[in-house]
C-alpha positions as CSV (number, residue, x, y, z in Angstrom):
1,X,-21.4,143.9,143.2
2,X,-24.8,145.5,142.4
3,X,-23.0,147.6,139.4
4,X,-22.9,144.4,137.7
5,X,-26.3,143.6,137.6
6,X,-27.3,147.2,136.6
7,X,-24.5,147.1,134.0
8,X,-26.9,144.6,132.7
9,X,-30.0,146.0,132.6
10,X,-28.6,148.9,131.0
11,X,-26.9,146.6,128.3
12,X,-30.7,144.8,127.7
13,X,-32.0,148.3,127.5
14,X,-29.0,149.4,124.8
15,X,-29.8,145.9,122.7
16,X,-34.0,147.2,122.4
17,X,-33.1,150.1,120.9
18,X,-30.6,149.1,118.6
19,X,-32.6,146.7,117.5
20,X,-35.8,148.5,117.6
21,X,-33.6,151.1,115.3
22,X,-33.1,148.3,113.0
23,X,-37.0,147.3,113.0
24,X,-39.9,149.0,114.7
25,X,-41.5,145.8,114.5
26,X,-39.2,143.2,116.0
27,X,-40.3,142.7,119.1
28,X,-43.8,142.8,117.8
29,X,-43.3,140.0,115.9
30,X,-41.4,138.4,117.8
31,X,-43.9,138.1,120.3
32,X,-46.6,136.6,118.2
33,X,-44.7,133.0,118.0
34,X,-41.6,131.0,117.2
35,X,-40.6,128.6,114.5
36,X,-37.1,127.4,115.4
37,X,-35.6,125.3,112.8
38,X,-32.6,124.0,114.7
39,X,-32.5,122.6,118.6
40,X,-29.6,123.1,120.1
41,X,-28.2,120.9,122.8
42,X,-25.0,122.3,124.3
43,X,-22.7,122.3,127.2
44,X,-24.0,125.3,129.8
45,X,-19.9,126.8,129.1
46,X,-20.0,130.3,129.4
47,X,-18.1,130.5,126.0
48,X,-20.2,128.6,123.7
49,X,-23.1,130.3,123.2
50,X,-24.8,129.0,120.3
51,X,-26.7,132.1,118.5
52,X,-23.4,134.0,118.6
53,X,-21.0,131.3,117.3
54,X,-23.7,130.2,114.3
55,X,-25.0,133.7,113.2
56,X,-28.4,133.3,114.3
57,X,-31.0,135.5,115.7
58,X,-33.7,134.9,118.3
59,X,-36.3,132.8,117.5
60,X,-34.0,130.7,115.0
61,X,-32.6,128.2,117.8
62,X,-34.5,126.2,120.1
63,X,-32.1,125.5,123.1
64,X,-31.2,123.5,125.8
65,X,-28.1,123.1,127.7
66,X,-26.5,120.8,130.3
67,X,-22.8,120.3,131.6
68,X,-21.0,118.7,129.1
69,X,-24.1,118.4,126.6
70,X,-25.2,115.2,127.6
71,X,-28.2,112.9,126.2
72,X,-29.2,110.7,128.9
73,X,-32.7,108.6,128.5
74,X,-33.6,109.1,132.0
75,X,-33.1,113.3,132.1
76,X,-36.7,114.1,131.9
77,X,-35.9,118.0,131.5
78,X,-33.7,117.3,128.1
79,X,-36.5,114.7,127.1
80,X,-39.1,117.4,127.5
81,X,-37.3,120.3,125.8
82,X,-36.6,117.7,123.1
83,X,-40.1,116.2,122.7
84,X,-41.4,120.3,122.5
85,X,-38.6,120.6,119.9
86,X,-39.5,117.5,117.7
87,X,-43.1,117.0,117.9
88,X,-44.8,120.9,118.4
89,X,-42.2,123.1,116.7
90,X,-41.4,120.4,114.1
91,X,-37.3,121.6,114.1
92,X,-36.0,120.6,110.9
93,X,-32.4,119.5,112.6
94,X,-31.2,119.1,116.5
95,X,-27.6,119.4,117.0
96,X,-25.4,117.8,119.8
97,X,-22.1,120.1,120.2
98,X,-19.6,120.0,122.7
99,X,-16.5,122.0,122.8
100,X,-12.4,121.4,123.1
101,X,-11.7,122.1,127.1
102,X,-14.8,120.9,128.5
103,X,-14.5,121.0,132.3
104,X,-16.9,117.9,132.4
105,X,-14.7,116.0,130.3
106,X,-11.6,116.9,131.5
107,X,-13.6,115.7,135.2
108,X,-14.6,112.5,134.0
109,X,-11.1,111.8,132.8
110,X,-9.6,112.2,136.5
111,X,-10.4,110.1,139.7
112,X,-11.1,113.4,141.8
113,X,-14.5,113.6,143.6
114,X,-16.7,116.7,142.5
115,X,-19.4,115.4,144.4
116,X,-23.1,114.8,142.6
117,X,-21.6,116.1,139.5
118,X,-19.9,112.9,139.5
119,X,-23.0,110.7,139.0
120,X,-23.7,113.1,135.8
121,X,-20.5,112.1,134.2
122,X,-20.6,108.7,134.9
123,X,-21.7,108.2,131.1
124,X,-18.6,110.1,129.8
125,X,-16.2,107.7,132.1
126,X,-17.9,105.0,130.5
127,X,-17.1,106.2,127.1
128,X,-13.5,107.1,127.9
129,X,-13.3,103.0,129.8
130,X,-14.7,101.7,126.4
131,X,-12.2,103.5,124.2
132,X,-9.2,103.0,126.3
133,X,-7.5,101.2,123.9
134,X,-7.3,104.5,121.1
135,X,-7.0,106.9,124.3
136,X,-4.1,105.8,125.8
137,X,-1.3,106.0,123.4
138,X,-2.6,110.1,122.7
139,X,-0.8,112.9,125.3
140,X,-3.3,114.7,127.4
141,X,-4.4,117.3,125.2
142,X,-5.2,115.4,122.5
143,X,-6.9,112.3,124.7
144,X,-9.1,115.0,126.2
145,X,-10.0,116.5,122.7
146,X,-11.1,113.0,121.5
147,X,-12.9,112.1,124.4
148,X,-14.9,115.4,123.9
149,X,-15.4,114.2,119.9
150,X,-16.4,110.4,121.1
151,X,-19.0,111.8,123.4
152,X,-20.7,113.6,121.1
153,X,-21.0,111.2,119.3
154,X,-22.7,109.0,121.8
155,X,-25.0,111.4,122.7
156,X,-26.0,112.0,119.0
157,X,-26.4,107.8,119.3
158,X,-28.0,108.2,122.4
159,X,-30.2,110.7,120.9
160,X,-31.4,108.4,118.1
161,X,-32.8,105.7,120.2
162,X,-35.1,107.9,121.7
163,X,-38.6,107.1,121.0
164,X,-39.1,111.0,120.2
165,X,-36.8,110.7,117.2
166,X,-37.7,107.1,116.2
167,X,-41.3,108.4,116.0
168,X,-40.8,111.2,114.4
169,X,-38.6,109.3,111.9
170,X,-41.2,107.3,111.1
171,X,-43.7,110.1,110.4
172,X,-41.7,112.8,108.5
173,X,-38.0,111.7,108.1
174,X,-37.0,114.1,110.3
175,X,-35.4,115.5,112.2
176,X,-32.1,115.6,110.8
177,X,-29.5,114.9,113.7
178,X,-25.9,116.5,114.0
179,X,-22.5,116.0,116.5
180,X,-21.0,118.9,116.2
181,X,-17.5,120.1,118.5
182,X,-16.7,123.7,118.7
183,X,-12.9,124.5,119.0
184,X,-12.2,127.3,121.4
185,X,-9.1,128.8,120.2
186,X,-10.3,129.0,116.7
187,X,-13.9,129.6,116.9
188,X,-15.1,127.0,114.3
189,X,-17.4,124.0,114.6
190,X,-16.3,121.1,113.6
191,X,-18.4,118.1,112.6
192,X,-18.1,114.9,114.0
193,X,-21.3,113.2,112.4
194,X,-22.7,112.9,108.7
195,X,-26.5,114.3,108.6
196,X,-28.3,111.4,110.2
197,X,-32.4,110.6,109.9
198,X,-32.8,107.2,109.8
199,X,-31.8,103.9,111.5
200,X,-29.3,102.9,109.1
201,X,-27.4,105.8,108.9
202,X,-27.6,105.8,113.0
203,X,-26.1,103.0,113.0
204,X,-22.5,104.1,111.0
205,X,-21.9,105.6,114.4
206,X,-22.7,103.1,116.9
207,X,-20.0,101.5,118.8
208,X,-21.6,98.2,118.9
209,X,-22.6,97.6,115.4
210,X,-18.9,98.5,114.0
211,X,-18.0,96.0,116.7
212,X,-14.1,97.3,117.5
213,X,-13.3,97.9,121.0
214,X,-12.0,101.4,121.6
215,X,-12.0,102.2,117.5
């Protein structure tokens, strides 16, 4: 068990010099500050991470992660990270992606208890209650994948209301905010949302304003 752990240290120590090899002064600079353009928020999956699957390098993405990448108005961490994001590091964009096989989809679907995970995904049962009526006819597979695309695009919604983004809406026009779902078995992002920094355009996703049961 303790091989693992040094097989990491030893992998950290391998990625300083190879970048070090690439620029003496990386770390340097690196240290002095960081001006993310982007904030990410992502499902914690093991297989999405986000600098690897965009190109990116450190200091480029400002990140936070949650099971099943969730925007709920009473999470006081995600709030936080997203205030930081939005009104100090002035990020240019925040992106909401989930991914195709989401264990906390594929959870909220079923009736199993998980225990306090289940009061988590309470919000994506809703979701998956409201849209019945386009979910139902769809086999598993393909119910599951557009639960995980309806979600997203609730939390990007969800997102929107905040008074963090209505602020800073007001102020600047920005940020710009993106739904985003990344496809496992082919690697590629696939968005779910247009480019969205203003109430109006907020509203072309909002369940309640295109007023359709389950559309």
């Amino acid at each position: 068990m303790t091989e693992h752990i040094l097989q990491l240290l030893q992998n950290n120590e391998e990625w300083v010099a190879e970048r070090l090899s690439e620029d003496p002064a990386f770390f340097t600079e690196m240290a002095k500050s960081q001006h993310p353009r982007y904030l990410w928020i992502g499902c914690a999956d093991s297989r999405v991470p986000p600098d690897e699957i965009t190109k990116t390098h450190p200091g480029q993405i400002f990140v936070h992660r949650n099971i099943a990448n969730l925007v709920i108005q009473t999470d006081m961490n995600m709030l936080s990270v997203l205030q930081y994001a939005v009104e100090v590091l002035k990020v240019e964009h925040v992106i909401v992606c989930g991914h195709y096989g989401c264990g906390g989809v594929r959870a909220a679907m079923g009736n199993h208890q998980y225990g306090l995970i289940d009061n988590w995904l309470r919000q994506i049962k809703d979701t998956q209650n409201y849209y019945w009526p386009q979910l139902a006819p769809l086999d598993e597979k393909a119910r599951e994948n557009r639960l995980v695309e309806l979600s997203v695009i609730e939390q990007v919604y969800n997102l929107g209301k905040t008074s963090i983004v209505q602020n800073a809406w007001a102020e600047r026009g920005a940020p710009y905010l993106h739904g985003w779902v990344y496809d496992l078995e082919t690697g590629l992002i696939k968005p779910q949302t247009s480019m969205i920094n203003n109430e109006e355009i907020l509203k072309e996703v909002c369940k309640f304003e295109q007023g359709i049961i389950g559309r």
